[in-house]
Backbone as a ProteinNet text record, in pm:
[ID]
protein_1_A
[PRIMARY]
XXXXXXXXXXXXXXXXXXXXXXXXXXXXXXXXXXXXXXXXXXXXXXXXXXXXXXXXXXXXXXXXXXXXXXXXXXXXXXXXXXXXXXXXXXXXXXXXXXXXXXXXXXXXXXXXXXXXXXXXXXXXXXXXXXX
[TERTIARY]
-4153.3	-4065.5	-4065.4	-3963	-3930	-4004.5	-4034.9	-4134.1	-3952	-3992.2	-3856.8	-3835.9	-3898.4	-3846.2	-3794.9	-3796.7	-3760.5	-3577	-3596.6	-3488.3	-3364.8	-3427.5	-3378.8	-3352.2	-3456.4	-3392.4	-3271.9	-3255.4	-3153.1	-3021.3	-3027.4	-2921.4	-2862.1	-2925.5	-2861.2	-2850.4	-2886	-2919.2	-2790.5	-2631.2	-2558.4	-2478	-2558.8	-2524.9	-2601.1	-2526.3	-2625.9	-2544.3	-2656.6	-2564	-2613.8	-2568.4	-2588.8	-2555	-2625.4	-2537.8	-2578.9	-2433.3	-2401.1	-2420.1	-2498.6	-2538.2	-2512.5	-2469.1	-2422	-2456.5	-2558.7	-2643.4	-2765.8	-2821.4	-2899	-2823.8	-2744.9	-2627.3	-2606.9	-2540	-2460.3	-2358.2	-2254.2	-2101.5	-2059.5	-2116.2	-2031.4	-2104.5	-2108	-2193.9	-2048.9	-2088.4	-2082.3	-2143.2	-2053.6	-2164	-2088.1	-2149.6	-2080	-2152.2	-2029.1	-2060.9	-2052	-2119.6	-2116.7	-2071.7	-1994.1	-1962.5	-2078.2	-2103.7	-2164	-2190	-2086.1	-2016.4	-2001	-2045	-2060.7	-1870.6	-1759.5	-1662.8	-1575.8	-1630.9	-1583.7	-1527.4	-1493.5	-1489.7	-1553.7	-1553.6	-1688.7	-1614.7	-1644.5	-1582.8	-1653.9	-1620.3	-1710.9	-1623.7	-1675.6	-1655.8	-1674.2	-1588.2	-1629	-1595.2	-1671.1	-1650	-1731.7	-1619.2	-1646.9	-1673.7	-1749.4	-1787.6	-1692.8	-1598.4	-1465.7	-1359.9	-1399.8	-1258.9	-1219.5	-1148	-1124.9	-1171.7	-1306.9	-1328.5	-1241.8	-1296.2	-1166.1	-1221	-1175.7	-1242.9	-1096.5	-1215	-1153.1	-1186.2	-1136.2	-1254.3	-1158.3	-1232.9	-1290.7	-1277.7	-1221.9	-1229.5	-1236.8	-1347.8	-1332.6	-1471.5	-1510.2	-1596.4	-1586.3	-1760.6	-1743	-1641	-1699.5	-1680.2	-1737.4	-1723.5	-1812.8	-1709.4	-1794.3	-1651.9	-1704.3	-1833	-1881.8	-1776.1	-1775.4	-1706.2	-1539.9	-1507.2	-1355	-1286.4	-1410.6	-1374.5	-1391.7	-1521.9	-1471	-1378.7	-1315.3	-1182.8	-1036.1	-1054	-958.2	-1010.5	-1099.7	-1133.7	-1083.1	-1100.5	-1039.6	-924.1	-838.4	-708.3	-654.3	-747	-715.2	-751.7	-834	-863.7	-696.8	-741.2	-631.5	-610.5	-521.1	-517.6	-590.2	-599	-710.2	-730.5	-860.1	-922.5	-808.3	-837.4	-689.5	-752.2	-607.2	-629.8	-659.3	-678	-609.9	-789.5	-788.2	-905.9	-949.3	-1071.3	-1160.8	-1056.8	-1105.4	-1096.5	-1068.7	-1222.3	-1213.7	-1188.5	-1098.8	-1026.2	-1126.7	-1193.5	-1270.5	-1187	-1150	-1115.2	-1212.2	-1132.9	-1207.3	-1309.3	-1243.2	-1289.5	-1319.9	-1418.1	-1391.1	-1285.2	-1291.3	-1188.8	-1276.3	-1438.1	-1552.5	-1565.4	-1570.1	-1545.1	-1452.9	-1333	-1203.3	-1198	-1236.3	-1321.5	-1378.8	-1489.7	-1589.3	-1521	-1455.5	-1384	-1328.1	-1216.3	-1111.8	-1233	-1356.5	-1439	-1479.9	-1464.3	-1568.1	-1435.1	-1323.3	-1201.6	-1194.6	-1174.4	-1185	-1269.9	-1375.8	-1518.4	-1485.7	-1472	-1464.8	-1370.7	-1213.2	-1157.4	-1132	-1266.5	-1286.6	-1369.5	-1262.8	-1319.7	-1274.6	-1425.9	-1407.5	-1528.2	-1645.8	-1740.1	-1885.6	-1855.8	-1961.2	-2058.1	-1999.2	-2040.8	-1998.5	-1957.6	-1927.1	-2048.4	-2199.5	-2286.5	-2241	-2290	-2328.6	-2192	-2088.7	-1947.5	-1964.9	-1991.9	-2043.1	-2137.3	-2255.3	-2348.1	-2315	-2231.3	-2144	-2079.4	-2042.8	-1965.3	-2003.7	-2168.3	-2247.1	-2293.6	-2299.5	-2333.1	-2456.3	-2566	-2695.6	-2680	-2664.6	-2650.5	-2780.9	-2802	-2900	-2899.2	-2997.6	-2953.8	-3036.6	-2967.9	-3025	-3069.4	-3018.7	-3033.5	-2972.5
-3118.3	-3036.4	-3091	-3153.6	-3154.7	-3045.1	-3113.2	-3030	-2958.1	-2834.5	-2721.9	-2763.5	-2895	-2912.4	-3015.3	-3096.9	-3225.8	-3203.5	-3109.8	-2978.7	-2975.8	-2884.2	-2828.6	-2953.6	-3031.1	-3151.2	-3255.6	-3269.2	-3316	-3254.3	-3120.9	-3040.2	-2985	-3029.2	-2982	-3112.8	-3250	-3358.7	-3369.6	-3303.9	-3376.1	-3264	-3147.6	-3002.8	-2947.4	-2899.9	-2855.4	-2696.9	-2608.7	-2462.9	-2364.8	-2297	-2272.1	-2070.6	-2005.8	-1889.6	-1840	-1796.4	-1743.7	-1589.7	-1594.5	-1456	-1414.8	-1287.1	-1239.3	-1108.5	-1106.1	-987.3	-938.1	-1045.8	-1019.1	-992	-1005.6	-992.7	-1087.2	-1092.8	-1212.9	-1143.7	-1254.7	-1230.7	-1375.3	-1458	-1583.5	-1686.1	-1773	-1887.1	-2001.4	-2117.4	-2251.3	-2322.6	-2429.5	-2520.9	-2637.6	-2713.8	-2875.1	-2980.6	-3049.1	-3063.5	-3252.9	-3350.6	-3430.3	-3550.5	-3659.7	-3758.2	-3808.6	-3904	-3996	-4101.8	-4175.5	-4278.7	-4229	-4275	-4248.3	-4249.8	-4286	-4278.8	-4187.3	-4111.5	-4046.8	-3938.9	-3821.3	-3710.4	-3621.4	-3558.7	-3457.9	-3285.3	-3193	-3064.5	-2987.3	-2845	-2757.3	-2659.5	-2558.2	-2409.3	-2309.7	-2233.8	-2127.3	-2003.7	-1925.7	-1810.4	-1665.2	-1630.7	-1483.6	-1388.8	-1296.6	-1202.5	-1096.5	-1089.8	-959.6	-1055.4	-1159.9	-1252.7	-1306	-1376.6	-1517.5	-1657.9	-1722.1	-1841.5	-1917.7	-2024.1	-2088.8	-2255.6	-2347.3	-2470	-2600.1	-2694.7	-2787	-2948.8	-3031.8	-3177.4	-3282.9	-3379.5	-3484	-3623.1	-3692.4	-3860.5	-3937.6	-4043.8	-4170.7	-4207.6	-4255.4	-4310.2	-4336.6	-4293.9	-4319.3	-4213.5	-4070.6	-3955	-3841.6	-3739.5	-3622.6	-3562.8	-3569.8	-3578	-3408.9	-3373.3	-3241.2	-3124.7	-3174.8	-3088.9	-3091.9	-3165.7	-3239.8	-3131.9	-3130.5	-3067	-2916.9	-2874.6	-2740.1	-2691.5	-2805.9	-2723.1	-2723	-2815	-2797	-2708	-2674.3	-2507.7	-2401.4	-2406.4	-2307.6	-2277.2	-2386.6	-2410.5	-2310.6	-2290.2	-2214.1	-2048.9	-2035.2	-1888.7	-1809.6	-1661.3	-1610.4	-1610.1	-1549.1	-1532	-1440.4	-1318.6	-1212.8	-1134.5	-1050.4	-1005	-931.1	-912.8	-813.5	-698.7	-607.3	-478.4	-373.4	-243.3	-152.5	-74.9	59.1	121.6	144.3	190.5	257.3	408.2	431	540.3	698.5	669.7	780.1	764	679.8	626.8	560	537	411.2	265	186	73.7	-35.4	-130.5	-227.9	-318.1	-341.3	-415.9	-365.1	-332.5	-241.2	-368.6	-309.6	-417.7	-559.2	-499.2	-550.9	-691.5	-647.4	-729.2	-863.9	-774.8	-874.5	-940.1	-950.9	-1048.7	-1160.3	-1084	-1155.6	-1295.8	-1275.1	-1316.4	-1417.7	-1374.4	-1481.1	-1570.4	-1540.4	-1651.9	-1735.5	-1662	-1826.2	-1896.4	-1843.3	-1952.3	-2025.1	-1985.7	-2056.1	-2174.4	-2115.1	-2252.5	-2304	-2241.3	-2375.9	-2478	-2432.1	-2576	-2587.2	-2622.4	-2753.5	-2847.3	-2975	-3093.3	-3202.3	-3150.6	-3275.6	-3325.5	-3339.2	-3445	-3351.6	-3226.3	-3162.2	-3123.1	-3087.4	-3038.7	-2897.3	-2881.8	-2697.7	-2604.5	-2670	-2530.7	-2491.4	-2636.6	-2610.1	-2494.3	-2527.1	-2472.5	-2344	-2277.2	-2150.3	-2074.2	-2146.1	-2109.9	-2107.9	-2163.6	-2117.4	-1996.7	-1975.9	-1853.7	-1736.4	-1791.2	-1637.7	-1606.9	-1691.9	-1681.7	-1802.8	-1723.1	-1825.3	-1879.8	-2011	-2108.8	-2099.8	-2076	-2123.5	-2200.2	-2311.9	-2428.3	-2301.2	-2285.7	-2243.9	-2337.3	-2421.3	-2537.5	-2663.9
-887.6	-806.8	-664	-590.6	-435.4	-370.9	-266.7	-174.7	-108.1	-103.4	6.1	165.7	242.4	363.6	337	214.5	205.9	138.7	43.6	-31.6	137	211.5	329	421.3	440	528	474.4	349.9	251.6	255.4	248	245.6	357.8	491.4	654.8	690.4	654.9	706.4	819	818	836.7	927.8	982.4	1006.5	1110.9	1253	1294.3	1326.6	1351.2	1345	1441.5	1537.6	1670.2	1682.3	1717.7	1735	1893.4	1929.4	2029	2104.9	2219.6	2209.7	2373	2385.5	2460.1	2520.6	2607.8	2634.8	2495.9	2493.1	2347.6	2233.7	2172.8	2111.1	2043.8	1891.6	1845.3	1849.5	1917.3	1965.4	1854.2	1797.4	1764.4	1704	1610	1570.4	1563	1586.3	1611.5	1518.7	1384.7	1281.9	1316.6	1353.1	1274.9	1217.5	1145.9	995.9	1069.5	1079	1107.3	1053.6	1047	914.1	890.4	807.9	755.4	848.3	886.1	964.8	1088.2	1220.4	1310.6	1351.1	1311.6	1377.4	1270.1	1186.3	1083.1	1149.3	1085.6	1134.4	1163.5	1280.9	1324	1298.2	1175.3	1198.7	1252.5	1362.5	1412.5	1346.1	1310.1	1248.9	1303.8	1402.7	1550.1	1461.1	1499.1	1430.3	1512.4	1565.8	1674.3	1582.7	1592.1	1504.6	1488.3	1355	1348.6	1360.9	1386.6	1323.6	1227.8	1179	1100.7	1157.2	1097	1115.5	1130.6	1220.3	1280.9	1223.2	1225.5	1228.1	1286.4	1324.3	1459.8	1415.4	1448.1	1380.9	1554.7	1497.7	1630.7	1573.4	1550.6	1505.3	1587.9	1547.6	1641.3	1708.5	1858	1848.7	2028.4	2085.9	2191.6	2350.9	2258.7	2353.8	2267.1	2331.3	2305.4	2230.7	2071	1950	1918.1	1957.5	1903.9	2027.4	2158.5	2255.2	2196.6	2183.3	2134.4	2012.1	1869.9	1739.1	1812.2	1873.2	1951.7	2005.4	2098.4	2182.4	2080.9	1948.4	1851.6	1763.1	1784.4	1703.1	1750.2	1924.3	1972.2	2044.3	1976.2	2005.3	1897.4	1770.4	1662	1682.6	1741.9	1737.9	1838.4	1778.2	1813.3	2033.4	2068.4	2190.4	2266.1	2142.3	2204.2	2068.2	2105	1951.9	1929.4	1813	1716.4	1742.5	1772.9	1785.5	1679.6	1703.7	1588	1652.6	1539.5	1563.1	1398	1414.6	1304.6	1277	1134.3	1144.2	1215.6	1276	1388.6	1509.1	1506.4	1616.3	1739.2	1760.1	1798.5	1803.4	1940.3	1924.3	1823.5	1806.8	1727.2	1837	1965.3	2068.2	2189.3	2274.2	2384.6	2518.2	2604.7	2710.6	2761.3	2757.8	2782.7	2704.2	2536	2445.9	2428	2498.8	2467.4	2588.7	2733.2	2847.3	2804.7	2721.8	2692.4	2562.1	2469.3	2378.4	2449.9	2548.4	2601.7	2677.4	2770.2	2810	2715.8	2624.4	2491.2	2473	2426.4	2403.5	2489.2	2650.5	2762.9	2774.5	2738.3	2777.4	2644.7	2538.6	2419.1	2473.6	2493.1	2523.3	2608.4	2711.7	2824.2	2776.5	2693.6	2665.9	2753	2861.7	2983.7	2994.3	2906.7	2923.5	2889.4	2960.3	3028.1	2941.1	2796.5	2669.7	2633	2524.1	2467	2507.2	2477.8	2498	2653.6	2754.7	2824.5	2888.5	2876.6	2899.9	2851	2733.2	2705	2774.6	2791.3	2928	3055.8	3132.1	3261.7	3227.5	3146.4	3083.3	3033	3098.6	3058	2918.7	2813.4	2721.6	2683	2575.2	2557.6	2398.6	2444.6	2281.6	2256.3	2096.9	2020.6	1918.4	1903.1	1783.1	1653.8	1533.9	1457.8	1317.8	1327.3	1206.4	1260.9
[MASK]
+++++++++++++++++++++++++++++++++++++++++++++++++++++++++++++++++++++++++++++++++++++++++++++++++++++++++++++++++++++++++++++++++++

């Protein structure tokens, strides 16, 4: 039987996966899926919590292809969280929320060198690598 880190290091080898937190909070996780081939394609998978996953990719070689597939991730997310309420009439988003929302789209696509976390972290939010 495979030893389970060798299992686990085999099966993320090519993945790293990040979640986003926002006043102690998960507001969002961040995966990308890396090529093989260093000029392959790089996909990131953004996904705000109460949305529809979004995903973005990066080709080529010789720039920051992980910041790049981010800001074409979040070229995909919507313009602002979707509305509507619960039941008992409770919004889905408070105004707080939907601020906070449009700053991560914001910092996702600035692909100018600086990097996506760090661009999320000006933005008041704390990246964590989770895998």
């Amino acid at each position: 039987m495979a030893n389970i880190y060798d299992q686990h290091r085999a099966a993320f080898a090519n993945v790293s996966a990040y979640v986003v937190l926002l006043g102690g909070e998960r507001v969002a996780t961040v995966a990308l899926k890396f090529p093989k081939a260093g000029e392959g394609r790089l996909y990131a998978y953004v996904h705000w919590v109460g949305e529809p996953m979004v995903r973005g990719c990066a080709a080529g070689y010789g720039y920051d292809k992980r910041s790049a597939a981010c800001a074409s991730a979040a070229d995909r997310l919507p313009l602002e969280l979707s509305g509507g309420e619960y039941a008992d009439g409770t919004p889905h988003s408070t105004p707080e929320e939907r601020a906070a929302f449009l700053r991560f789209r914001q910092a996702l696509r600035q692909d100018d060198g600086y990097g996506w976390d760090r661009r999320l972290q000006d933005a008041g939010f704390k990246v964590i690598l989770a895998v």
